[in-house]
C-alpha positions as CSV (number, residue, x, y, z in Angstrom):
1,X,0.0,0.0,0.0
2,X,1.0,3.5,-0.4
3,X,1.7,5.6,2.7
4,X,3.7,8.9,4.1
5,X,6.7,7.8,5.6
6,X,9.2,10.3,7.7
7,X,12.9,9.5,6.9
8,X,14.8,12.5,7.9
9,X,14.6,15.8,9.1
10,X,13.3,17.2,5.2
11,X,12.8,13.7,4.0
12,X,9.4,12.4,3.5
13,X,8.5,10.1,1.0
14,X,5.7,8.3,-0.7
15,X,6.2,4.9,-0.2
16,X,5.0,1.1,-0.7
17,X,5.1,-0.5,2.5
18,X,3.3,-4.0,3.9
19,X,-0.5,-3.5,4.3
20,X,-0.8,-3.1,8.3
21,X,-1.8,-6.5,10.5
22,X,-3.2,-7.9,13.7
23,X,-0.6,-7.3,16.3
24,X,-2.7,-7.7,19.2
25,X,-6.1,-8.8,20.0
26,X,-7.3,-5.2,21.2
27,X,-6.3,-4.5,17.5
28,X,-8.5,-3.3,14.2
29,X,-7.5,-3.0,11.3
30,X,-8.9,0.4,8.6
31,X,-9.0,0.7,5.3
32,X,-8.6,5.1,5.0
33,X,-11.6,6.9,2.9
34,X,-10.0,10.0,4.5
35,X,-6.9,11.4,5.9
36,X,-5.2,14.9,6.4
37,X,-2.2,16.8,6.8
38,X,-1.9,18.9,9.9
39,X,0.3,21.5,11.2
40,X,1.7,19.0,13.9
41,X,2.9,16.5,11.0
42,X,5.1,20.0,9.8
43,X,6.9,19.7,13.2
44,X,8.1,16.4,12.5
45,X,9.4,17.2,9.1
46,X,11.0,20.9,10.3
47,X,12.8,18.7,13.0
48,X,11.3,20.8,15.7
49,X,10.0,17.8,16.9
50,X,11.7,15.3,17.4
51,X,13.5,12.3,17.9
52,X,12.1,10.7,15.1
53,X,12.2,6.8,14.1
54,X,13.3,6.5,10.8
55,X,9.9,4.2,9.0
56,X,7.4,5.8,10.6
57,X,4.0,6.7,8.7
58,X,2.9,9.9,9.3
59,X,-0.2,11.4,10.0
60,X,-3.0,11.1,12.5
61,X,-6.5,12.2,11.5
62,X,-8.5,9.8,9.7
63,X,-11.5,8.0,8.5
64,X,-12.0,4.7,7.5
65,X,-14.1,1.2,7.4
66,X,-13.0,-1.8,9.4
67,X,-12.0,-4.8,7.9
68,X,-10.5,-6.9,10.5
69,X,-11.1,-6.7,14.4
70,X,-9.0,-8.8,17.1
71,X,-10.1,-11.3,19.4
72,X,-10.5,-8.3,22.0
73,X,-12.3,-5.9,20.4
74,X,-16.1,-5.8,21.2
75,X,-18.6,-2.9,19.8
76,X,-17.5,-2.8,16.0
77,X,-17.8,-5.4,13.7
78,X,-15.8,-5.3,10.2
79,X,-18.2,-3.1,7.8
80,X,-18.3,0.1,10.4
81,X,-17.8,3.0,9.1
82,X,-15.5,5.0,11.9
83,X,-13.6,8.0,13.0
84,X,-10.2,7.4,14.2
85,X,-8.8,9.4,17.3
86,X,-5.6,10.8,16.8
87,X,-4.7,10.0,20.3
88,X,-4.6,6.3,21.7
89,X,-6.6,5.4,24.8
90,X,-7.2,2.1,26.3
91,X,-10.9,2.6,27.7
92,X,-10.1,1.3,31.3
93,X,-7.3,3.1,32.9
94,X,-7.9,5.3,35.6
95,X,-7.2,8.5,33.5
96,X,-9.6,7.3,30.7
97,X,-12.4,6.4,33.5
98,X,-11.7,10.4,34.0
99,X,-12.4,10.8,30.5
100,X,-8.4,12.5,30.3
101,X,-7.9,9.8,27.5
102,X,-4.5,12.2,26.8
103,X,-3.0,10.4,29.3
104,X,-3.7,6.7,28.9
105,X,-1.2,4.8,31.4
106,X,-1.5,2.1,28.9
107,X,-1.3,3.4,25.2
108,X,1.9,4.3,24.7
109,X,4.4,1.9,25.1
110,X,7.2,3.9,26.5
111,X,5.5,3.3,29.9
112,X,2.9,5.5,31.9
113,X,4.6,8.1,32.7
114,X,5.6,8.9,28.8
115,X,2.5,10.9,28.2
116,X,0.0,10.9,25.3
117,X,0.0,8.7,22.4
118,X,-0.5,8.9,19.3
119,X,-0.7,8.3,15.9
120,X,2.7,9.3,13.4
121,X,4.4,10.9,16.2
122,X,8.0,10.6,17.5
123,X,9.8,8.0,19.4
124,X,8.4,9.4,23.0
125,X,4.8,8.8,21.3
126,X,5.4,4.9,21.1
127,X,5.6,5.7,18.2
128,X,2.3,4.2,16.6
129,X,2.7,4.3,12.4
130,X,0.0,6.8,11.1
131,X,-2.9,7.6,9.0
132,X,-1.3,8.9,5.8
133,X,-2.1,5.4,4.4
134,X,-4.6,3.6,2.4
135,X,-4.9,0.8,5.5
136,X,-4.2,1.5,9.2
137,X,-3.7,-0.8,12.2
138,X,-5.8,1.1,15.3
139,X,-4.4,0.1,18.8
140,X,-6.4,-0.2,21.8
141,X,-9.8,0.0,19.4
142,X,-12.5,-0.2,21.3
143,X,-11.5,3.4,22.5
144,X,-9.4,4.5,19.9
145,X,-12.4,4.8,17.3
146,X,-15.7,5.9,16.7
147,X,-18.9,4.9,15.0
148,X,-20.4,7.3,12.3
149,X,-23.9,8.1,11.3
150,X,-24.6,8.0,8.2
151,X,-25.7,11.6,7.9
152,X,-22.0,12.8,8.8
153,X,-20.1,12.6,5.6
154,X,-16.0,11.4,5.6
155,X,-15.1,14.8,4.6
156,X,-17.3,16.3,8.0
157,X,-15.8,13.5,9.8
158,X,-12.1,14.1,9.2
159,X,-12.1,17.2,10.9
160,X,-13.7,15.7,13.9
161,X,-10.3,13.4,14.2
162,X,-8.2,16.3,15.6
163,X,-9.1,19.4,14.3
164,X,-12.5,20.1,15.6
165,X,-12.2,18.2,19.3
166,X,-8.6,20.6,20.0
167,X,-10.1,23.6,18.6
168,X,-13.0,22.6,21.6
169,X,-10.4,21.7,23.9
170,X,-8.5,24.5,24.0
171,X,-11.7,27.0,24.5
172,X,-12.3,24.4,27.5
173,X,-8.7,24.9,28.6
174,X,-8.8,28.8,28.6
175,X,-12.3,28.4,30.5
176,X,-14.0,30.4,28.2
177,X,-17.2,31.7,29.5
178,X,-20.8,33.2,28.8
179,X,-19.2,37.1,27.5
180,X,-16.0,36.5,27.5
181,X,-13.3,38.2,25.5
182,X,-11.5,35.6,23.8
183,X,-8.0,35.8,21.6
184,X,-6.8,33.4,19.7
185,X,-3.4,33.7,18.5
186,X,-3.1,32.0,15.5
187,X,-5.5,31.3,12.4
188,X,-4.8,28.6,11.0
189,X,-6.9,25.0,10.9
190,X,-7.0,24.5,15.2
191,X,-7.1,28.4,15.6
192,X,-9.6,28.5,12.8
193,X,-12.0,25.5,15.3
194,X,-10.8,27.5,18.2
195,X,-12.3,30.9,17.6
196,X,-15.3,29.0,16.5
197,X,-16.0,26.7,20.2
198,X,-15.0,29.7,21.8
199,X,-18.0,31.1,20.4
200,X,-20.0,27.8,20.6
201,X,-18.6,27.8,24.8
202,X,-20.7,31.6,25.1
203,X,-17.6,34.1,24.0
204,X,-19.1,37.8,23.6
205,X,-16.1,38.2,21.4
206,X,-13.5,36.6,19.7
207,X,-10.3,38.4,18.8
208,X,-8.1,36.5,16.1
209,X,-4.2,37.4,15.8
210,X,-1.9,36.3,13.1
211,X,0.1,37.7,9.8
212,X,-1.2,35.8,7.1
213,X,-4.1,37.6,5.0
214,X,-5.9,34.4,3.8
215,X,-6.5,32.9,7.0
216,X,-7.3,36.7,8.4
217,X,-9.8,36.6,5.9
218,X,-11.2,32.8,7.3
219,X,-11.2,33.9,10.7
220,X,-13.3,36.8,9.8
221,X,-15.5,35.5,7.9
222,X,-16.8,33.2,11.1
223,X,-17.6,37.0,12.2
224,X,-14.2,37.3,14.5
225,X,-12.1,40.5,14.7
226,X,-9.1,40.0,12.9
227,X,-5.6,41.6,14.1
228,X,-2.4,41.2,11.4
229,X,0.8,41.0,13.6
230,X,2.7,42.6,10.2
231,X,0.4,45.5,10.5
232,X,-0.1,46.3,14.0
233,X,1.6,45.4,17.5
234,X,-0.9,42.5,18.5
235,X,-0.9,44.1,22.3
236,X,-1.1,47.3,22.0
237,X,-4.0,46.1,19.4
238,X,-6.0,44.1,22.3
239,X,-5.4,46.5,24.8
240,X,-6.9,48.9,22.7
241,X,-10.2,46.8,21.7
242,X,-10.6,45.8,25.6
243,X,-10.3,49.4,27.1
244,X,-7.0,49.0,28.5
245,X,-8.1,45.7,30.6
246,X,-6.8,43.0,28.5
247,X,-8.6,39.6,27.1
248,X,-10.1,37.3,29.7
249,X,-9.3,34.2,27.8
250,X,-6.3,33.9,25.4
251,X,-5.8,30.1,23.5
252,X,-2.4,29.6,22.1
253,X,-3.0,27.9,18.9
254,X,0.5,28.1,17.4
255,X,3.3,26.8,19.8
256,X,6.9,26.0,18.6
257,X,6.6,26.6,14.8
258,X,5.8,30.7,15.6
259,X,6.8,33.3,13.0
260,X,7.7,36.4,14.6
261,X,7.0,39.7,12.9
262,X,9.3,40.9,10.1
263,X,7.5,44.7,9.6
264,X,5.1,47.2,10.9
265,X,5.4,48.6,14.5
266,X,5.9,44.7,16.2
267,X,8.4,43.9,14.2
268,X,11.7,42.4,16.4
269,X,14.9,44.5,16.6
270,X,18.2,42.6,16.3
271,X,19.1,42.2,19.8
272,X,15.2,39.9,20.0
273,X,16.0,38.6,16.5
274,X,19.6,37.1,18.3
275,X,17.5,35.7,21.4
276,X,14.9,34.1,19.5
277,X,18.1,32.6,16.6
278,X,19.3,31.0,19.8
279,X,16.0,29.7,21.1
280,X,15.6,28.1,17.6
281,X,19.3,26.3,17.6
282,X,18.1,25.0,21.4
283,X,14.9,23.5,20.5
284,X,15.5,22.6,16.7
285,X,18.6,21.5,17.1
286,X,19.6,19.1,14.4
287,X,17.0,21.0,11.7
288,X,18.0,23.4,9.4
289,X,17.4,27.1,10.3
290,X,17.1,28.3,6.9
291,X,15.3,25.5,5.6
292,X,16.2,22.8,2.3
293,X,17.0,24.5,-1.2
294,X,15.9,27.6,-2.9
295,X,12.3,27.7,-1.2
296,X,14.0,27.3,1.9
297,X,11.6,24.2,2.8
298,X,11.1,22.8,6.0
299,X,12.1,25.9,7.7
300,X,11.3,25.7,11.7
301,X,9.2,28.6,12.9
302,X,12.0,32.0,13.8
303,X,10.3,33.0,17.0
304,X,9.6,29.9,19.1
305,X,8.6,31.5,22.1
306,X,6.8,34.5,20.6
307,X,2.9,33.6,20.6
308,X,4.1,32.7,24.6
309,X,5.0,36.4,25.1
310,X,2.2,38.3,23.2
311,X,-0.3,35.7,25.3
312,X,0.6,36.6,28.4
313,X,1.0,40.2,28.0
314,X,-2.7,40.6,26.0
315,X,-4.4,38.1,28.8
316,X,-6.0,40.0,32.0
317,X,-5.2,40.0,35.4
318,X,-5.9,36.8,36.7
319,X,-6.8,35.9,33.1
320,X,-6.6,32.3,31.6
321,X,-4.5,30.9,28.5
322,X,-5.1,28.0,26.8
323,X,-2.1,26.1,25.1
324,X,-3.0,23.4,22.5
325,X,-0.1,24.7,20.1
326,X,2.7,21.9,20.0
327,X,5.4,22.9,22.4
328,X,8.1,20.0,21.9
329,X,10.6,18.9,25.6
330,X,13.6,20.8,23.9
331,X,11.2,24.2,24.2
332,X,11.5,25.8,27.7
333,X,11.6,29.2,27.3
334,X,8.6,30.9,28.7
335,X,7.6,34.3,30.3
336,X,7.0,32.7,33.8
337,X,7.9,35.8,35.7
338,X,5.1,38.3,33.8
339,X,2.5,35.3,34.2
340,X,3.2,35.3,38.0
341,X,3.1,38.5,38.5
342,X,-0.7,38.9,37.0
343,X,-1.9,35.7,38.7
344,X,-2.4,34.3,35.9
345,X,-4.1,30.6,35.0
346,X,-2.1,28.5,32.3
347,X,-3.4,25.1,31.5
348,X,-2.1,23.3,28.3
349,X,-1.9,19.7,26.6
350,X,-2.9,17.2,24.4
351,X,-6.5,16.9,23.5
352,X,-8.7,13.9,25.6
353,X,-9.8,13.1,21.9
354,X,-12.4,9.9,23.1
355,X,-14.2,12.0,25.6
356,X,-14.2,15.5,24.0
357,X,-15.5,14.0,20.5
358,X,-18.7,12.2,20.8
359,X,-20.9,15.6,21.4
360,X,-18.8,17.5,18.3
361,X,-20.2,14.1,16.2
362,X,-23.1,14.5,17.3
363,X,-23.6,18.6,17.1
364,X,-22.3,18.0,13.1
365,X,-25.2,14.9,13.1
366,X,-27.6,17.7,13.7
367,X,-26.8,20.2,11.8
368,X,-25.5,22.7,14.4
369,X,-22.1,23.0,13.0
370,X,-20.7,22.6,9.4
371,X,-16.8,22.2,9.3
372,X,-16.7,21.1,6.0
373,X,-15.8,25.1,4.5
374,X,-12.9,25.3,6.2
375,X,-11.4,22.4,4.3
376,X,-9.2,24.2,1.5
377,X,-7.7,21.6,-0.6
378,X,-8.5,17.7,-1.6
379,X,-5.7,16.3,-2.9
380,X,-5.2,12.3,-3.8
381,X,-2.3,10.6,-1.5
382,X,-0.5,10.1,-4.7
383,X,0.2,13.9,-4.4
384,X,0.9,13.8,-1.1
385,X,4.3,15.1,-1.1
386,X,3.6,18.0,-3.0
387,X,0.5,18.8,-1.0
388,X,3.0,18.8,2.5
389,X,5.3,21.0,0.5
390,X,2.5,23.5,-0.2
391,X,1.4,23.7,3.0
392,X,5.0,23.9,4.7
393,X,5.4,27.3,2.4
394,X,2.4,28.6,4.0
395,X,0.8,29.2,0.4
396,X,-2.0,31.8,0.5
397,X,-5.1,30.0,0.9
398,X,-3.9,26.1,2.1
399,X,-5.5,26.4,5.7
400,X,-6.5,22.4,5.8
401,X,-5.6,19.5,3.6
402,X,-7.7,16.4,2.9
403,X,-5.8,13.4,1.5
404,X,-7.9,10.8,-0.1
405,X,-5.9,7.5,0.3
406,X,-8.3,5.7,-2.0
407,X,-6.7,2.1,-2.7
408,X,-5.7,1.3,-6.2
């Protein structure tokens, strides 16, 4: 079969590998109708994430019918038509009887105090071979998948993967509340799903930040106000739309891969320009800073730490931020000092995908919510490569892209 498969920092491939089997009787096995690139696969690629094991499939959104079931597995039968979490959760632990599925003690195989797992991630992650395939094998099943109705189409479901439940889990992570102000730094896919739940969770107002005019333009046409960092200092922006007070919720919807500003009135003078080239060689440390060839692909993001600073300077007094943008162990630079000193709340982490996702199926089901608009290209997996290179150079207009792994 044909699948996505990470070889190097800048090396991903399309490649023919085995079709997926039974490894264990909690196993099922998927054939893909649906899959997607995300911003999270980018961090593998840039080397911002990372160690990587050399083999492993990327990706880890996708949707798919079950052909094969283990021994273990009991509430699907091959025929179901299913969403696949993009994190891994065994069902009986004490953190999934919590419903924080993030935080299996069983799914990842590093142990139980490795964190999340999940699917085409790095070694730390298990690491569990991914979605960017035309078959997948699902661990721990039974709570690593669910069923669709028929009235939520593949293209609605993929975004209900990852996309959807983060966006939701961030909102719920800043504690946004009936009249908040909300900001959202960062409009791409997750901040695209976050300014929406925020709005979904009761936000009075929603206050998108980033520098890219397309995805501006996305974020305000969900009826958001839109600030360009290129154009205007983001904080002084806020401050200026919240009479001086600040936002009461801010979700960070970027993390390591941030761009800092290169013009208008935020831009960085050299002395931050130095700090934040030094912060790149400490958490990117084997990527290249300028990136591969002429287009200077796979470049890691030039100002890790800045959506951290903006957030906690736009945020209130005893404000709350929300962090569901990927913040890799090799990233420890944040503005603890400022966030201390305003009493602020700062929750963060992986999205409990089992437990968040059922009432997002079912709000799609009903016609509530519609994500298919925000999906921006459809590209075969035969052009999979070229899609991933697309999206890495931020081309105007690529906000989400579906793969269809459709076997030959």
């Amino acid at each position: 079969m044909r699948a996505v498969v990470w070889h190097g920092i800048g090396d991903i491939r399309l490649d023919d590998v085995p079709e997926p089997a039974i490894q264990d009787p909690e196993d099922a096995i998927v054939r893909i109708t649906r899959s997607a690139i995300c911003g999270t696969d980018l961090h593998f690629v840039r080397g911002t994430m990372a160690p990587m094991e050399e083999g492993t499939i990327l990706g880890h959104e996708a949707v798919g019918v079950v052909t094969e079931i283990g021994d273990a597995v009991r509430g699907f039968s091959p025929g179901d038509r299913v969403l696949i979490n993009s994190t891994v959760s065994c069902g009986a632990c004490r953190y999934c009887r919590m419903g924080k599925t993030a935080q299996c003690d069983r799914a990842n195989t590093n142990g139980p105090q490795a964190g999340t797992a999940f699917f085409g991630g790095p070694a730390s992650t298990g690491p569990i071979d991914g979605l960017q395939a035309e078959y997948a094998r699902v661990p721990w099943a039974r709570n690593t998948m669910h069923p669709l109705p028929d009235n939520v189409s593949d293209e609605q479901a993929i975004l209900l993967s990852d996309i959807f439940p983060t966006g939701w889990f961030g909102a719920e992570l800043a504690g946004v509340t009936r009249g908040d102000v909300v900001v959202v730094f960062g409009a791409g896919i997750v901040g695209q799903f976050a300014a929406a739940s925020a709005y979904k969770q009761g936000a009075g107002r929603v206050i998108v930040v980033d520098g890219d005019e397309t995805r501006l333009a996305a974020a305000l046409a969900q009826h958001c106000e839109v600030v360009d960092y290129n154009a205007e200092d983001p904080v002084e922006a806020i401050m200026s739309l919240t009479d001086g007070i600040g936002a009461d919720c801010v979700i960070d919807a970027v993390g390591v891969d941030a761009e800092r500003p290169k013009r208008g009135p935020a831009a960085v003078d050299a002395e931050q320009a130095a700090a934040f080239d030094d912060e790149v060689a400490t958490v990117a440390p084997d990527a290249s800073a300028d990136g591969f060839g002429d287009a200077h692909q796979w470049k890691p993001g030039d100002g890790p730490s800045q959506v951290s600073q903006w957030a906690v300077a736009a945020v209130a007094k005893y404000g709350r931020i929300g962090i569901i943008g990927v913040y890799g162990p090799t990233a420890e630079r944040y503005p603890i000092g400022a966030a201390m000193l305003k009493n602020l709340t700062i929750r963060m982490g992986n999205c409990d995908h089992h437990s968040v996702t059922p009432p997002l199926i079912d709000m799609v089901a009903a016609g509530q919510f519609d994500p298919t608009a925000l999906i921006t290209e459809h590209e075969p997996i035969g052009s999979a490569i070229d899609a991933y290179e697309a999206f890495d150079r931020r081309e105007p207009g690529w906000v989400k892209v579906e793969l269809e792994p459709s076997t030959r």
